[in-house]
C-alpha positions, 0 to 999 in steps of 0.5 A: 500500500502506498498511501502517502505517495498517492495522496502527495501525488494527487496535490502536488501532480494534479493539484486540481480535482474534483470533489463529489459531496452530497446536500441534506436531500441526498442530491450529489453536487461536484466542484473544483478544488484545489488541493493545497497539502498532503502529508501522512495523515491526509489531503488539505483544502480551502474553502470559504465558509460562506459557500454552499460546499462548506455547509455540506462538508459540515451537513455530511463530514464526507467527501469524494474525490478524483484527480485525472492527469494525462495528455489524452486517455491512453497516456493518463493516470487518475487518484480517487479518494473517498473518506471523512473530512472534518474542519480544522481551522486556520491555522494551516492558512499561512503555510498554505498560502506560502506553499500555494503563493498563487492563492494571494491574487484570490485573496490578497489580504489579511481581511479577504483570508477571514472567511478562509478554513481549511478540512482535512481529509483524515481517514478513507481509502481510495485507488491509483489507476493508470491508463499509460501502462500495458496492461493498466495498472490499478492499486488500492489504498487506505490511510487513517485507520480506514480499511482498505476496500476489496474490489473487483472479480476473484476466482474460487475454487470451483474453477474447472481450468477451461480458460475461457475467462481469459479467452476474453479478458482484454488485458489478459491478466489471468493466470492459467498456469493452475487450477483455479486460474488466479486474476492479476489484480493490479491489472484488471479493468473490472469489465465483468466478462470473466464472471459472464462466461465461466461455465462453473460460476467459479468467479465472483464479484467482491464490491465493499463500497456498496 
């Protein structure tokens, strides 16, 4: 698990990302933020407290989160989070502002900063995906005492050794060496064919964030 270099990568290579929340009725909502810290105990951002984002964050304590980065599709890589933020206050605000010097043309002033507070994303899990390797390559993580989700399709032991399930998996990321096959994890795309086309009902589908 590589936590803390995914979260750094995710503010310091993406930086901007979009966060998913939810309002009092359920209704989803997203919103560009800036991710201005991450360290081994989290990400950090900034919002005002007047926004609507802001009473969310507070209605909820929950948050998504995704960063994509890449030329085109086949040459990207993108970091999801999901977790629990909580308010911590200002007093992150000037290292923010001298690690993120760009944010004094927002708010130029002492006074305009007021209605600044950082959150902390302190505990949740998330998953690296990057398009730009053949095959892909996907990892899970976890940080703050939050456990790392199982996610995705696994083979079981009623598996017969037909190997058809890697006749069409498109990145062919089955082991079939043995009995039962075993999919490469790290290489998956979750597309399902797999668990479609084995005559045994050997596959199975593992989704903890459901």
């Amino acid at each position: 698990m590589n936590a803390e270099k995914y979260l750094r990568y995710l503010q310091s290579e993406i930086h901007s990302a979009v966060f998913a929340t939810a309002d009092k009725n359920g209704y989803p909502f997203t919103c560009v933020i800036d991710i201005m810290l991450a360290d081994e105990g989290g990400l950090y951002f900034l919002t005002a407290t007047g926004k609507a984002f802001y009473d969310r964050l507070k209605a909820r304590g929950t948050v998504s989160v995704t960063g994509f980065k890449g030329t085109d599709t086949m040459f990207s890589k993108a970091v999801t989070v999901r977790g629990k933020a909580r308010e911590i206050g200002t007093g992150l605000i000037p290292r923010i502002f001298e690690k993120n010097p760009y944010m004094a043309e927002i708010y130029p002033d002492v006074e305009s900063r007021t209605a600044l507070t950082v959150f902390q994303i302190y505990e949740g899990e998330g998953e690296f995906f990057d398009l730009s390797q053949k095959p892909i390559f996907r990892e899970s993580f976890a940080f703050g005492g939050a456990a790392e989700q199982t996610n995705g399709y696994f083979v079981t032991d009623a598996c017969i050794g037909c190997k058809l399930c890697y006749s069409v998996c498109p990145q062919k990321c089955i082991e079939i060496d043995g009995t039962p096959v075993i999919i490469e994890q790290e290489h998956c795309l979750h597309c399902g064919k797999c668990l479609d086309i084995c005559p045994a009902g050997a596959v199975e589908k593992r989704q903890d964030n459901t």
